[in-house]
C-alpha positions in Angstrom: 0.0 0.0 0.0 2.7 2.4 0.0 2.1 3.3 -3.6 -1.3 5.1 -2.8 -1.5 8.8 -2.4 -1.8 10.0 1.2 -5.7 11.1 0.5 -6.3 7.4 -1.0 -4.6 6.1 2.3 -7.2 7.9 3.9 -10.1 6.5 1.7 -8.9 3.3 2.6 -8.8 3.8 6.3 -12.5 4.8 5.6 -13.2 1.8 4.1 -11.8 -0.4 6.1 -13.8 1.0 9.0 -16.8 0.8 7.4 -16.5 -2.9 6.0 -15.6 -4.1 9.9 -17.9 -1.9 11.5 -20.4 -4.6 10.0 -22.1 -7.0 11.9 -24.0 -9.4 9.9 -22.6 -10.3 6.1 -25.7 -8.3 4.9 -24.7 -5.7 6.4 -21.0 -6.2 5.6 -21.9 -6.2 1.6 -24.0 -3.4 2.2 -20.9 -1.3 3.6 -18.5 -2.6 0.8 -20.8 -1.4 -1.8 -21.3 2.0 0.2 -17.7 2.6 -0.4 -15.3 0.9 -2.3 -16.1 3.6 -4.9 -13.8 5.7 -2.9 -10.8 3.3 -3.3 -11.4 2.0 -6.9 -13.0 4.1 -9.4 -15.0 1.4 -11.2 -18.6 2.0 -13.1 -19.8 -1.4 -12.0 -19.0 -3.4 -8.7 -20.3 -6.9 -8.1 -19.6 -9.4 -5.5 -19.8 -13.0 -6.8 -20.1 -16.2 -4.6 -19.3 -19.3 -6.0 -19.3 -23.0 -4.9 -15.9 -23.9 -4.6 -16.8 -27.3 -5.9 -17.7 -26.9 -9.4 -17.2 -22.5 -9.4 -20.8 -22.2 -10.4 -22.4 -19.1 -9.4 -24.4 -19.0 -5.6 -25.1 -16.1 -5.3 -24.4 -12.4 -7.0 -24.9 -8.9 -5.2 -24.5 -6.0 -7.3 -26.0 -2.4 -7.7 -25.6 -2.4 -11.5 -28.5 -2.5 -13.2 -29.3 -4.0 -17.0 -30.1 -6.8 -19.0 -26.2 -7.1 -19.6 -25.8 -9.5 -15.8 -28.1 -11.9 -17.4 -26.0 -12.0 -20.4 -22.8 -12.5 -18.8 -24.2 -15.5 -16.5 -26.1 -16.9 -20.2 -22.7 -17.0 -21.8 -19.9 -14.7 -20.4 -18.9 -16.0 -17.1 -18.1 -19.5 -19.2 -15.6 -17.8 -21.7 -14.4 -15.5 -19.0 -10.3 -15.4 -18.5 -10.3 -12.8 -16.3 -12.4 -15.0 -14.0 -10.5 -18.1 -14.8 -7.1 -16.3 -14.3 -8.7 -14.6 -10.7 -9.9 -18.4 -9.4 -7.1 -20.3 -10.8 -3.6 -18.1 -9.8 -5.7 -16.8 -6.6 -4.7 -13.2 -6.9 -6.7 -10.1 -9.0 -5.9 -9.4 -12.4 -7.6 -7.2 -14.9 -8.7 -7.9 -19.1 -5.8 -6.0 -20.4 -3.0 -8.5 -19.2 -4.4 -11.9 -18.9 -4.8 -12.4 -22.6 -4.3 -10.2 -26.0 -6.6 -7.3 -27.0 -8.2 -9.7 -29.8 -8.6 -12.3 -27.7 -10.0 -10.2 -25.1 -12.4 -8.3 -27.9 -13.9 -12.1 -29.2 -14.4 -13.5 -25.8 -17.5 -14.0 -23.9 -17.0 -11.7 -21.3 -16.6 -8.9 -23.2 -19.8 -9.4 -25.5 -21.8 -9.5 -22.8 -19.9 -6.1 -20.5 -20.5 -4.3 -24.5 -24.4 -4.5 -24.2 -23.7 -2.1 -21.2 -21.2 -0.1 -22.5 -18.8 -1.3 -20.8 -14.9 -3.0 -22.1 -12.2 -3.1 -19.1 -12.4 -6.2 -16.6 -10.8 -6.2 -13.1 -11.1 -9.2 -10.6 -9.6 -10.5 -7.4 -10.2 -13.5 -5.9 -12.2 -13.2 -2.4 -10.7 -15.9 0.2 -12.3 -16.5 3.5 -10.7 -18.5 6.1 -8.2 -19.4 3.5 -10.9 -20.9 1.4 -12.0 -19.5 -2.2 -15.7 -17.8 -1.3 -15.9 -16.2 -4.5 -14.7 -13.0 -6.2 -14.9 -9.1 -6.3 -15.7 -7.6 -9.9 -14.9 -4.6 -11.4 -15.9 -2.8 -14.8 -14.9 0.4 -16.7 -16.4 1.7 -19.9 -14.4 1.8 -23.3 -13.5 5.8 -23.2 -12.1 5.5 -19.5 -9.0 4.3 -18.2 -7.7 0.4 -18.1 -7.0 -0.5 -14.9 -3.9 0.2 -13.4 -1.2 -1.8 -11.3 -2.1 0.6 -8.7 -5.7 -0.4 -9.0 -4.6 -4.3 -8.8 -2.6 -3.8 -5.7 -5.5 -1.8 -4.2 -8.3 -4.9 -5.1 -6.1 -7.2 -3.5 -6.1 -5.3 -0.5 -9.9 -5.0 -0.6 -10.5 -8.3 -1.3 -7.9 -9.0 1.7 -10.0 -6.9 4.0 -13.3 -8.1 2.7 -12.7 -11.7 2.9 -11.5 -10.7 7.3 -14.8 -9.2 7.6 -16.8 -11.8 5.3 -15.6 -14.2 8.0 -16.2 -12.4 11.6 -19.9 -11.9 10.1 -19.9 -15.5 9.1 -19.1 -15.9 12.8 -20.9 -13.7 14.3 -24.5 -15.3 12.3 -23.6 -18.7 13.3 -23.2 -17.6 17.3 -26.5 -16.2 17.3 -27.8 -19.0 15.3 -26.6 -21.3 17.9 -27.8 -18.9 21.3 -30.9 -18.6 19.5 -31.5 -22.5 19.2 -29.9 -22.5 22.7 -32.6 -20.2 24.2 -35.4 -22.0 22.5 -34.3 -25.3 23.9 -34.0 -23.7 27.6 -37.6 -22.3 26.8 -38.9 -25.7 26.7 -37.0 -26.9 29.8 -39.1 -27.3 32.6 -36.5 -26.2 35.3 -36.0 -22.7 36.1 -32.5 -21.5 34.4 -30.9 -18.3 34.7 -27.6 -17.1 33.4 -25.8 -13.7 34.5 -22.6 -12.3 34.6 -20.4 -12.2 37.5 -21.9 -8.7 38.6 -25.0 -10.4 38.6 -26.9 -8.5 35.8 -29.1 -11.3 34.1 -28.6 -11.9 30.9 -31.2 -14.8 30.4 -33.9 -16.8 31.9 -35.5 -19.2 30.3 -39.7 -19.1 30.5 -40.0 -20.7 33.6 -37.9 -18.7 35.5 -39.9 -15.7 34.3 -43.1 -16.7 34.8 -43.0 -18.5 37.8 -40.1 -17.6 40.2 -40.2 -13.7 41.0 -36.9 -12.8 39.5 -37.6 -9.0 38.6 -34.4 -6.9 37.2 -34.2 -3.3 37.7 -34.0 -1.2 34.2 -30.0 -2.5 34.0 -30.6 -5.9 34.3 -29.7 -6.7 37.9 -32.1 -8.6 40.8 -34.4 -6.6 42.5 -34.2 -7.8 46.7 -36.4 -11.2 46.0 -35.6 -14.8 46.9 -34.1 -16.0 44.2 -32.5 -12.8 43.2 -31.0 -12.6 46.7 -29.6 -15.5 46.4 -28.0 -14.6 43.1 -26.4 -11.1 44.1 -25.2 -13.8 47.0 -23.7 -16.4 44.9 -22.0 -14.0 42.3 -20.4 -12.2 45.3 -19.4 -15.2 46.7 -17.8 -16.0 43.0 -15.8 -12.9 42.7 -14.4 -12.3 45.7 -14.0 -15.9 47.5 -13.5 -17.4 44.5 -16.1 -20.2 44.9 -17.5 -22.2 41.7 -20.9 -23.2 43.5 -23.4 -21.5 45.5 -26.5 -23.2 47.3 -29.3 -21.7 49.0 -32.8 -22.4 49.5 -35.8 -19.8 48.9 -39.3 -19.6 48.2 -40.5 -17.4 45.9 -43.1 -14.6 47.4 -45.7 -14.7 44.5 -46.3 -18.2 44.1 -45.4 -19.7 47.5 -43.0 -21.9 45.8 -40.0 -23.4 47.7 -36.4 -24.6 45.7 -33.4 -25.3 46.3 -31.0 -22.2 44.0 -27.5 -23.8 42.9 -25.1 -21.1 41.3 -22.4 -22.1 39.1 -19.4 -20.1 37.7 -19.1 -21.5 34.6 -15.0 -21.3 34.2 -12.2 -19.5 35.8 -11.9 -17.4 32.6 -15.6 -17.0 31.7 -17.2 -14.5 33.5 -20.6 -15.3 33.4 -22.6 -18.2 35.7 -25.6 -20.4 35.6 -28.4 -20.8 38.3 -30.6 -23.6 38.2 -33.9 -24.0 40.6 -34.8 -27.3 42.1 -38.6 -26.9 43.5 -39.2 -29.2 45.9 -42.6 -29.2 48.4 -42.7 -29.8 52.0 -43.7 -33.2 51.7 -40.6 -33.8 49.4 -38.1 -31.5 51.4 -38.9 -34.5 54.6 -38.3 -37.7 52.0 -34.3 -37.6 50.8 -32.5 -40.1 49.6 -32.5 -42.8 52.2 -28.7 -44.0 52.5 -27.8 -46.6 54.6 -24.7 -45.5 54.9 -25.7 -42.7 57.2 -27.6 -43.2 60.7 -31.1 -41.2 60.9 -29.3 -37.7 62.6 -26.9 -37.6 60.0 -29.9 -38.0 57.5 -31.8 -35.2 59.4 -28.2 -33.0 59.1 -27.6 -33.7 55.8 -31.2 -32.8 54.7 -30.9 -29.5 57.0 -27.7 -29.0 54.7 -29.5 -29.6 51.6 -32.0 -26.5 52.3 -29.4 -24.1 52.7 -29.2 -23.7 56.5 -26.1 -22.9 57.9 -24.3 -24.8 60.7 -25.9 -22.0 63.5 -29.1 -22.6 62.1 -29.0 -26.3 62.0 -27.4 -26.6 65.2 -30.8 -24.5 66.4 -33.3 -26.3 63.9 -31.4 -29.8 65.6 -30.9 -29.0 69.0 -27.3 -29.3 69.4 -24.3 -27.8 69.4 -22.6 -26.2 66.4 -19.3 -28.6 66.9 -21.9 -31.3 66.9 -23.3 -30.6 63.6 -19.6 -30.1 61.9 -18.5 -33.3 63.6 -22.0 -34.8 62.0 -21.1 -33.5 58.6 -17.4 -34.6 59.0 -19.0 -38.1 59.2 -21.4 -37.9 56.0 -18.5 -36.0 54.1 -16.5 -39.2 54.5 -19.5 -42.0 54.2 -21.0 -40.5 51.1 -17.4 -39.3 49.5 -17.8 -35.2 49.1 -15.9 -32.8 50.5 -17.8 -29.8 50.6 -21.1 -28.8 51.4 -22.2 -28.1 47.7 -21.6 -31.1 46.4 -23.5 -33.0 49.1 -26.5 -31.1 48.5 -25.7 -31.7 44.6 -25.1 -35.3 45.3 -28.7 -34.9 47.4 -31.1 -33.7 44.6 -29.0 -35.9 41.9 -29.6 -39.0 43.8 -33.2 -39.0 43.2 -34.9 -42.0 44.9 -32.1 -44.2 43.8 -31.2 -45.0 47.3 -27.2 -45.0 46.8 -25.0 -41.9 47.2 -22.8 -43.6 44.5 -25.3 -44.4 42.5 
């Protein structure tokens, strides 16, 4: 690029901008057409994607107008060596240097840019993730100049810049293809999911969650005081600044009378953004646990205090005993049921189902 003029560095810049200020690849065409003008003075730009299997033609975006594109698909793009040079050598070349005048003048190609006036051919190839996508077109009329070696350098360098943002739009589609299908399949979950950041601002729950926990967010996305928001700001907190990885608590929600256990999950150490699930349970369930042999009935009564949440002061005042009582209980059901923490006792809790076995 350090043949251009200082003012056509500039119109570069601007174009470049533009083309990766895109999101979408609709919107990325859209920009490329809005200004590559500026960097290549051509009377007709086109964009054509072709399969790379057989190079026929996918699709074609172009604001030139006329009978002339139909004529060109009919029978110039077959007798095209401009085309076949651009696909085959994989870098841009232009009608008045891949073959002589006459043979340029009897070809296809040119029969069918004449019905629109036009006579000078440029094309680069357009490459996207290293793979031929297609190619960029440009046209001239016969009274105006050929194309230069300037103009050459300059389509490669627009191809070069079109094919980068052909590809984070490519990207960028297929991620919110996926989240969308994502969402839609949490939709039709029956549990309650939520995901947030690690501030705590939601970022989505799925239809359960909205319709029958009351999880309200304040106009920036964050939990409004509720149970289960409470017990988010909690867990994120806990996430950031302990450095924990799961957070359990118990709640009932104040509109529908509901009661789950909430489990909080950071999702990675470099992620920042976590997953809450809701486990609704009624009172009749919260009394019938997993009955493990393994554990005699007190541990059973502390590891189901455990499972709603309580902490040890409040279990050693739900149980009657004394706080060094209840850790030296949970020492004990740590080591029969093989955990090590109380989260994943309650997750080995409301996993075991009815199965009867801790291991299970």
């Amino acid at each position: 690029m350090n043949i251009l003029t200082t003012a056509a560095k500039v119109s570069f810049r601007k174009f470049s901008d533009a083309l990766h200020s895109a999101l979408t690849r609709e919107e990325v065409v859209q920009a490329y057409f809005d200004v590559v003008s500026s960097v290549i003075d051509a009377t007709a730009v086109g964009i054509y994607e072709l399969d790379p299997a057989d190079q026929s033609l996918l699709e074609l975006q172009s604001p030139a107008a006329g009978e002339w594109l139909d004529r060109y698909e009919e029978f110039g793009r077959q007798d095209d060596p401009v085309l076949q040079f651009a696909i085959g050598q994989q870098r841009p070349i232009d009608s008045s240097r891949v073959v002589r005048p006459t043979s340029w003048e009897q070809c296809g190609a040119r029969q069918a840019l004449r019905l629109e006036g036009l006579a000078h051919s440029l094309e680069a190839p357009l490459l996207v993730s290293g793979l031929p996508f297609g190619t960029i077109n440009f046209a001239r009329p016969a009274d105006a100049p050929r194309f230069s070696t300037t103009d050459l350098v300059i389509a490669r360098t627009v191809s070069e810049q079109l094919g980068l943002a052909t590809e984070r739009a490519l990207r960028f589609e297929a991620t919110g293809r996926r989240a969308t299908v994502l969402e839609q399949a949490l939709d039709r979950m029956s549990q309650a999911v939520v995901v947030t950041d690690l501030d705590g601002q939601v970022l989505f729950q799925n239809r359960v969650a909205r319709r029958e926990w009351d999880l309200d967010v304040d106009s920036e996305g964050f939990p409004v005081p509720s149970g289960v928001g409470d017990s988010i700001t909690q867990a994120m907190a806990e996430f950031r600044h302990a450095g924990k990885r799961l957070f359990v608590s118990a709640v009932e929600s104040t509109t529908s009378k509901k009661r789950a256990v909430v489990k909080s999950y950071r999702l990675s150490e470099k992620d920042s953004t976590a997953v809450t699930l809701l486990f609704p349970y009624s009172d009749g369930e919260k009394k019938q646990l997993p009955v493990w042999d393994v554990l005699t009935r007190r541990e059973q009564e502390i590891a189901q205090l455990v499972s709603e949440g309580l902490t040890t002061k409040e279990i050693a005042a739900r149980a009657f005993i004394s706080e060094n009582t209840v850790k030296q209980h949970l020492k004990r059901v740590f080591a029969k049921t093989d955990v090590s923490t109380r989260a994943e006792l309650v997750q080995l809790i409301w996993t075991a189902g009815d199965s009867g076995d801790p291991t299970s």
